[in-house]
N, C-alpha and C positions, 0 to 999 in steps of 0.2 A: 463425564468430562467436568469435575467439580475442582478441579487443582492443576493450574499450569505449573508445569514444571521449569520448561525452558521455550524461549521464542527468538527464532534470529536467522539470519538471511543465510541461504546455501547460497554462494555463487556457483556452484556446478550444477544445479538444477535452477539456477533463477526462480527461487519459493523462498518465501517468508515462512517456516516450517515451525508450528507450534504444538510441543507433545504435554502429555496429560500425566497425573498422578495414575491412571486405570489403563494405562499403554495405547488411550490414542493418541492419534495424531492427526492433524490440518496442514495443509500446505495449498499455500497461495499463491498462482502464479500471478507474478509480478509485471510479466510483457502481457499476459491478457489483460490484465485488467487496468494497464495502460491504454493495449489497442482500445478498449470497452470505454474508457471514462475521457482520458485527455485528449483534448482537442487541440491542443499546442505546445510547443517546446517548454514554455513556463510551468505549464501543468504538471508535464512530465516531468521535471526538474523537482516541482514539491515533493511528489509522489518519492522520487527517487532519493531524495532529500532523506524523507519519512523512513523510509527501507534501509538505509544505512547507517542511521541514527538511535533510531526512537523504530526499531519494527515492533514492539509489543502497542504503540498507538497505531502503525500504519496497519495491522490487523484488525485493531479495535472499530478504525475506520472503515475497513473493508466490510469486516462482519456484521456491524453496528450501525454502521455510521451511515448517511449519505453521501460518497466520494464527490460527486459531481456539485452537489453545493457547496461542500469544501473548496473544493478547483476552483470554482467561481469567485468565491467570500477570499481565500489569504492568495489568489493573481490577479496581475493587473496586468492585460494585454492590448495594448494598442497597435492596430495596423499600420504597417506604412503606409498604406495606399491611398490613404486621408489626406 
């Protein structure tokens, strides 16, 4: 896996799908690792944001990255219940 070739959202399997110069492949899904990380509409919304935009960072993030201090650090969620 030393050469990405292509990375981009299937919407018929809901995967962020990234193949390789050597015929692999990763596929990410996308509603797990929402159910796994966001804890809020906002969240989900980066995320999702990420996945339709920019998937070769919302990969980076997933494989790489920390999701959940992401989530945290660019939302800002305030309860109503205050």
């Amino acid at each position: 896996m030393d050469r990405l070739i292509s990375c981009e959202f299937n919407m018929d399997t809901a995967c962020v799908e990234l193949k390789f110069f050597d015929g692999s492949m990763i596929a990410i899904d996308t509603i797990a690792v929402e159910n796994e990380v966001a804890d809020n509409m906002y969240q989900r919304s980066e995320l999702d944001y990420l996945i339709y935009n920019d998937p070769i960072g919302y990969a980076d993030l997933i494989l790489n990255g920390d999701p959940e201090m992401y989530l945290k650090t660019v939302t800002e969620y305030k309860s109503l219940d205050n």
